[in-house]
C-alpha positions as CSV (number, residue, x, y, z in Angstrom):
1,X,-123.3,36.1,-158.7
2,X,-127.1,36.3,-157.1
3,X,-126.4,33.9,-155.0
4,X,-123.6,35.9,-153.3
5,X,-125.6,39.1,-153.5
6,X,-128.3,37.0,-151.5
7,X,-125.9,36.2,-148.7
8,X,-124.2,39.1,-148.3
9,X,-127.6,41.4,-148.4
10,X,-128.7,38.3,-145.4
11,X,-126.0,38.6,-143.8
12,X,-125.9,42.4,-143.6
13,X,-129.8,43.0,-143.1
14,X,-129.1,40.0,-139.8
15,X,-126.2,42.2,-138.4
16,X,-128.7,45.5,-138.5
17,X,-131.3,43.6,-137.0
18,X,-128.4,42.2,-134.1
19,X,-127.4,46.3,-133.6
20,X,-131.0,47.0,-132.4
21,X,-131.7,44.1,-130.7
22,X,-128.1,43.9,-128.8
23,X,-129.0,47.4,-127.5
24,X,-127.4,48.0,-124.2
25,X,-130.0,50.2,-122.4
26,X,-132.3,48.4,-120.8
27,X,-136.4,48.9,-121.8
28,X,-136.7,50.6,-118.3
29,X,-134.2,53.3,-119.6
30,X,-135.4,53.7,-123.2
31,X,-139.1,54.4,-121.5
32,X,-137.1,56.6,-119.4
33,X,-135.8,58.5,-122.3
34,X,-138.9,58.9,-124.3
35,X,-140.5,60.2,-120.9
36,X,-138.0,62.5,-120.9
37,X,-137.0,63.0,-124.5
38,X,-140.0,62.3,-126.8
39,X,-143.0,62.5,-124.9
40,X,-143.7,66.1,-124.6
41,X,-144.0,66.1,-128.5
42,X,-145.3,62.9,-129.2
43,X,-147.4,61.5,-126.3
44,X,-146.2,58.9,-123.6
45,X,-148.1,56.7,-125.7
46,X,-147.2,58.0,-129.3
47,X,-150.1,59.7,-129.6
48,X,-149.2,63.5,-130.5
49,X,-149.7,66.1,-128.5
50,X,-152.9,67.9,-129.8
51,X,-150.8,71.7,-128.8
52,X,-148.1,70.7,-130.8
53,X,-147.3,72.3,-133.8
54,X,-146.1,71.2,-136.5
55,X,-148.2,68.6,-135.1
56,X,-145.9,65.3,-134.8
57,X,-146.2,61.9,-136.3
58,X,-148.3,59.6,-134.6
59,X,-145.9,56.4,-133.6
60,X,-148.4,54.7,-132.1
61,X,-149.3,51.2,-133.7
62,X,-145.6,52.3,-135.6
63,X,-144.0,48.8,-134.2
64,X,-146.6,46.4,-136.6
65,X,-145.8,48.9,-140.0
66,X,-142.2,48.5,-139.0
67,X,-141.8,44.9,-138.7
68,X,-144.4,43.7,-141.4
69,X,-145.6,46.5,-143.8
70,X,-142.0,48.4,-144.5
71,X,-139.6,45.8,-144.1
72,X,-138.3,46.6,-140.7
73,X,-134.4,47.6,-140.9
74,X,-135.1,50.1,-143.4
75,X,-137.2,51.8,-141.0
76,X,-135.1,51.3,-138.1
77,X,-132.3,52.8,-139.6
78,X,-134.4,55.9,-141.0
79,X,-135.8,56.1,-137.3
80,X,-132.6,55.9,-136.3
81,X,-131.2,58.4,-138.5
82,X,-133.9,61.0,-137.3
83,X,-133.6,60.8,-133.9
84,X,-130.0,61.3,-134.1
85,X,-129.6,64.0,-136.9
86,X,-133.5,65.6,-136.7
87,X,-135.7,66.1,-139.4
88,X,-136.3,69.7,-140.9
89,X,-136.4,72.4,-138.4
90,X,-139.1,70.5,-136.3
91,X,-137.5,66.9,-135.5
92,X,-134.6,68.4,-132.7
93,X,-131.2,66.1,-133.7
94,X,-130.5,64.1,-130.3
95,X,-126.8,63.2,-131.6
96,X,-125.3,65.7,-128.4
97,X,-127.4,64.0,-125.9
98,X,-128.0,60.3,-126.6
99,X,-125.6,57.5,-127.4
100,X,-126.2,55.4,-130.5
101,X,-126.9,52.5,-127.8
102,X,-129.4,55.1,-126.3
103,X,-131.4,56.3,-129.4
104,X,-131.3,52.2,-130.4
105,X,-133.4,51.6,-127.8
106,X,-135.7,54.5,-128.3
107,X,-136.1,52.8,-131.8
108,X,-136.6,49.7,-129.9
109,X,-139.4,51.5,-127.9
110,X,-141.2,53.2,-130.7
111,X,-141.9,49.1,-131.7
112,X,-143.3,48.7,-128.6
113,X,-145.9,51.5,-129.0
């Protein structure tokens, strides 16, 4: 019985990491999109704007606690989650304006901060 639970929770945490990493927009296009989407709020380099308030959450350094210190698909997925059905009246939900391939890939580019 645990060993089954061990495969299938593999097996299942390896197909979330294949859904961000098979993203279909390009990096050119998710820097793009947080340019366009993210960056007024949260600084091209995820460093918040200091005239923003609520004042956002710094994403810079975000792709090391992602991958190491949180367990990485959790957060993804909460990331994910956000972006496409905001946060409290301050996070705007992107779900009208991106694709899910789309807001992957902003995911994708919060790593890369």
């Amino acid at each position: 019985m645990i060993v089954l639970f061990s495969i299938v929770t593999c097996q299942s945490s390896q197909t979330r990491t294949e859904e961000f990493s098979n993203s279909k927009v390009a990096d050119q296009e998710a820097d793009l999109l947080w340019e366009q989407k993210c960056a007024a709020c949260h600084g091209l380099d995820g460093t918040p704007n200091e005239s923003v308030t609520p004042k956002p959450r710094k994403l810079s350094g975000f792709g090391l606690k992602m991958g190491f210190f949180f367990g990485g698909n959790k957060m993804r997925e909460g990331i994910f989650k956000t972006i496409r059905d905001g946060k409290n009246q301050t996070m705007p939900s992107f779900k009208d304006e991106l694709s899910e391939d789309q807001i992957r890939a902003l995911v994708k580019r919060i790593e890369r901060l």
